[in-house]
C-alpha positions in Angstrom: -146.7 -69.6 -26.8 -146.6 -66.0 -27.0 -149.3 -64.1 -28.5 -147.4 -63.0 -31.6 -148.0 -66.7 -32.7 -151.8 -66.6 -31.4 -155.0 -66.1 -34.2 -158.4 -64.5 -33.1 -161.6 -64.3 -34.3 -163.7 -61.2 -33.7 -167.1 -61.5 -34.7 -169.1 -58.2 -35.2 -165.5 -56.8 -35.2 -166.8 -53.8 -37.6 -168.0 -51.4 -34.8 -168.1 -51.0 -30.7 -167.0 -53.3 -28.1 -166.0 -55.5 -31.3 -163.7 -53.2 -33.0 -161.9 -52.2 -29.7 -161.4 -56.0 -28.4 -159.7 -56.2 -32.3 -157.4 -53.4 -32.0 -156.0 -53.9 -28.8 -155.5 -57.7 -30.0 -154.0 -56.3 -32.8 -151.4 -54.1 -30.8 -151.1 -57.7 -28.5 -149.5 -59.4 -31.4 -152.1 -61.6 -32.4 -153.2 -62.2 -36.1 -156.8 -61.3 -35.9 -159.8 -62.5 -38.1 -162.0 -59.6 -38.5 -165.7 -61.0 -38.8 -169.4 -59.2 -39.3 -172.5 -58.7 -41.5 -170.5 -54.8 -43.5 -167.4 -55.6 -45.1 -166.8 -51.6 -45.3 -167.4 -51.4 -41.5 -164.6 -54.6 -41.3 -162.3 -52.5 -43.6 -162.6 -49.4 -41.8 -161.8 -51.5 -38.2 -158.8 -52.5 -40.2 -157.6 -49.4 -41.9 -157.5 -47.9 -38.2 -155.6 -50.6 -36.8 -152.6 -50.3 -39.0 -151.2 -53.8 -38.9 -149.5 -56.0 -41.1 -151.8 -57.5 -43.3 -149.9 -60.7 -42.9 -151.5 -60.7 -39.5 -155.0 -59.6 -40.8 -158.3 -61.1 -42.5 -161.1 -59.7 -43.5 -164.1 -62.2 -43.7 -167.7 -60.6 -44.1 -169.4 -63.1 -41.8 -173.5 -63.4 -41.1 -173.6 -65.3 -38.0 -177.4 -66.5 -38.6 -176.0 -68.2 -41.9 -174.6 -71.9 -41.7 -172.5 -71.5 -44.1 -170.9 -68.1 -43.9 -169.8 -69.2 -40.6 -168.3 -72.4 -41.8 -166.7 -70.6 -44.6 -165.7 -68.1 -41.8 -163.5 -71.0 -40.1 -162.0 -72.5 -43.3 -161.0 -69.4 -44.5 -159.4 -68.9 -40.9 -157.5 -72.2 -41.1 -156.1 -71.7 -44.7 -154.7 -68.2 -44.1 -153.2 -69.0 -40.0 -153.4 -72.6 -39.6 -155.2 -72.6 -36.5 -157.5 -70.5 -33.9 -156.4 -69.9 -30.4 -159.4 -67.7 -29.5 -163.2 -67.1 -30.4 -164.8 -63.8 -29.5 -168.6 -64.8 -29.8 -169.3 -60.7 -29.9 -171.9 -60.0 -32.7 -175.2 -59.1 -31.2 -178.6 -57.3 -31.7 -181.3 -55.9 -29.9 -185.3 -55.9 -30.8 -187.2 -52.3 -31.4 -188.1 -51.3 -27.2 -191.6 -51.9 -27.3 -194.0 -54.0 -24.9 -193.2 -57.4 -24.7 -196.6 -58.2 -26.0 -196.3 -56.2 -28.9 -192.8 -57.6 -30.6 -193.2 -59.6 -33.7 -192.4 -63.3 -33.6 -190.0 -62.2 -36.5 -188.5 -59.6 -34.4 -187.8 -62.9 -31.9 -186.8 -64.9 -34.3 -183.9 -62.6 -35.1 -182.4 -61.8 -31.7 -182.4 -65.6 -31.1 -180.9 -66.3 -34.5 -178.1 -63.8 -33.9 -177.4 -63.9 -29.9 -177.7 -67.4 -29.2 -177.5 -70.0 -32.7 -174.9 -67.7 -33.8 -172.2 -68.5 -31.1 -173.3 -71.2 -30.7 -172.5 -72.5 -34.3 -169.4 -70.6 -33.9 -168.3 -72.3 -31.1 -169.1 -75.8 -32.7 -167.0 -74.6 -35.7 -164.0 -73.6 -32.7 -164.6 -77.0 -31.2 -163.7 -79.0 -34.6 -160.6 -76.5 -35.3 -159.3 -76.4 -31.7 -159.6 -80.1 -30.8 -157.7 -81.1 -34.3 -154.8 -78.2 -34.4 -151.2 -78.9 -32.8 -150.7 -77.7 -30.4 -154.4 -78.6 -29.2 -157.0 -76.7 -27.6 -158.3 -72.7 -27.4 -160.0 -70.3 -25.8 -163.8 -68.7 -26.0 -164.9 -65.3 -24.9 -168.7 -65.2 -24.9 -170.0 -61.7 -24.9 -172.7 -61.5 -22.2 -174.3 -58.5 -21.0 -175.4 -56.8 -17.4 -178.6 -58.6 -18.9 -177.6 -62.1 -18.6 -178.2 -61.1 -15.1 -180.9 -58.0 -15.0 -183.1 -57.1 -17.5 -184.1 -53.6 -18.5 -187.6 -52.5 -19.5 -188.9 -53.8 -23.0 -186.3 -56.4 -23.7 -187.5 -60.0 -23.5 -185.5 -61.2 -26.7 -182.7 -59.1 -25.8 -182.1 -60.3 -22.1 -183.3 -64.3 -23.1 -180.8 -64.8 -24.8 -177.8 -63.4 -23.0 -179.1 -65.3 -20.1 -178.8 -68.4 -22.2 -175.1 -67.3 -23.3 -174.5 -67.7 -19.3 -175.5 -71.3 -20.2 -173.6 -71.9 -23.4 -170.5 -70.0 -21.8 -170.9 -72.8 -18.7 -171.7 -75.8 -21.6 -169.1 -74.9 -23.5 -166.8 -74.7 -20.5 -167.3 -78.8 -19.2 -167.8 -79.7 -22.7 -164.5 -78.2 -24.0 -162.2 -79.6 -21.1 -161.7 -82.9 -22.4 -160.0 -80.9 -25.8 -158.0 -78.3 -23.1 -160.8 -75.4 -24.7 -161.4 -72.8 -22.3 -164.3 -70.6 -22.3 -165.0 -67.3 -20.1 -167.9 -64.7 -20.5 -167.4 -60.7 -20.2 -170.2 -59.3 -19.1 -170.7 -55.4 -20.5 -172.5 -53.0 -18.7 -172.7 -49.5 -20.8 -170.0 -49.3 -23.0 -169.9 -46.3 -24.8 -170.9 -47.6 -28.3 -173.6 -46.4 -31.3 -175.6 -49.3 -29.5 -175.6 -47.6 -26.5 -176.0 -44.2 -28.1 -179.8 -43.3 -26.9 -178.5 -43.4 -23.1 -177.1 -40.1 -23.1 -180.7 -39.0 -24.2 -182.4 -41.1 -21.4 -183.4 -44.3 -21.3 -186.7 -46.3 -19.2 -186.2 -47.2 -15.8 -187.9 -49.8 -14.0 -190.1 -47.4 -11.8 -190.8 -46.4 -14.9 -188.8 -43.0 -14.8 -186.7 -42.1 -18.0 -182.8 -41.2 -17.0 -179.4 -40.4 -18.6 -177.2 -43.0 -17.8 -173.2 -42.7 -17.6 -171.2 -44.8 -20.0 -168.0 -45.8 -20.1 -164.6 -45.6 -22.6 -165.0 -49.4 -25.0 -161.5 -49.8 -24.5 -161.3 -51.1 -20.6 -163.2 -53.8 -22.2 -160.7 -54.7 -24.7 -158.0 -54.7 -22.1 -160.3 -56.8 -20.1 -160.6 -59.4 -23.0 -156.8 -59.1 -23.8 -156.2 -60.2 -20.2 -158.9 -63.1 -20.4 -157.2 -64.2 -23.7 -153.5 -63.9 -22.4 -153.8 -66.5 -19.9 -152.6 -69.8 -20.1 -155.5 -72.6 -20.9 -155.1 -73.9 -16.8 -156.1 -70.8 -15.9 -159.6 -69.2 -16.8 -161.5 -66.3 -15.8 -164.7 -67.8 -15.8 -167.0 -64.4 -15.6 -166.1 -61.0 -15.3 -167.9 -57.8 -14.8 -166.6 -54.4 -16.4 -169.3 -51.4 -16.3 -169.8 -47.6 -16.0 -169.4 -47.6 -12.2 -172.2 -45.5 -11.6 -175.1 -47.4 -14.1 -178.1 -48.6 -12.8 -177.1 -52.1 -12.4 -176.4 -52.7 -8.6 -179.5 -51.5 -6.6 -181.2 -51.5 -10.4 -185.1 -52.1 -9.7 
């Protein structure tokens, strides 16, 4: 099936690494379902990709509500009929302060958003994927270099995109028996509003406070577009793409 027949969703598709993995599925052909918490930051994304709107839906999503990401997948199936991929992309970070001094709110809603949010969406994918014709999917979790390394101050941040590595790996055995692939992209300093406050400097582990270099959002998107575009008996299970010269490899 080529991917002019093929229906994303994007969540958090208003801004960053989630508008760019939209567009350039946009500009693949596939009819893309833009989701995230700011409808005008949804509209913008899709005013700039200047697409049909036949093969565009804008579907203010919050991924810590039940509900909005049920409604999310219905209104998905009645406007395409099916889902061929999930981009589990919305995700926050908690205020850098010491661990000891976060809130258990502040917690609360990095777990709520990073980890029960995908999570929830990918039970929703499961149902859809499993019951369409022709059967099956794909997942793209958005990890981080912090499902591996953590930075300074980010304990709610770095738990739970080491869990995604879990769910990503879950979802994969679990999803096998319904030909539902699932693969994890793992971000390292995308140049985003997210990632803003590294050009400024940003804590080290030795405790130092450096610049660090960043890198153009869209070699992510082509990464995902490649992930997406392969057929479901072939997966790319994790992949890498960072600023070559971040603190990451030799980070500590």
């Amino acid at each position: 099936m080529g991917s002019g027949n093929r229906v994303a969703i994007v969540t958090g598709a208003g801004s960053g690494v989630g508008r760019a993995v939209a567009l350039a599925l946009l500009q693949e052909g596939y009819a893309v379902v833009l989701a995230g918490r700011r409808k005008e930051a949804l509209d913008a994304t899709a005013r700039a990709a200047g697409a049909p709107e036949s093969r565009l839906l804008v579907v203010p999503t919050d991924v810590t509500d039940r509900s909005s990401i049920r409604r999310l997948f219905t209104r998905t199936k009645e406007a395409f009929g099916r889902l061929d991929l999930l981009f589990n992309n919305a995700g926050i970070g908690a205020p850098p302060v010491p661990l000891e001094d976060l809130t258990y709110e502040q917690w609360q809603a990095v777990v709520e958003t990073n980890l029960s949010g995908p999570f929830l969406c990918t039970q929703e994918a499961f149902r859809l994927m499993k019951s369409q014709d022709p059967r099956g999917g794909r997942i793209i979790n958005n990890g981080s270099i912090s499902a591996y390394n953590p930075r300074p101050n980010s304990a709610p941040y770095t738990a739970t995109k080491h869990a995604i590595t879990g769910l990503t790996k879950s979802t994969s055995l679990d999803g096998r028996k319904y030909d539902i692939a699932c693969g994890q992209i793992d971000i390292g300093n995308a140049a985003t509003d997210m990632t803003a406050r590294m050009m400024e400097g940003v804590p080290q582990a030795d405790g130092s406070i450096r610049a660090e270099p960043r890198m153009d959002p869209v070699h992510v998107a082509r990464a995902v577009v490649y992930m997406a575009g392969l057929p479901l008996d072939a997966n790319v299970q994790f992949m890498t793409v960072m600023a070559t010269k971040m603190p990451f490899i030799g980070r500590g």
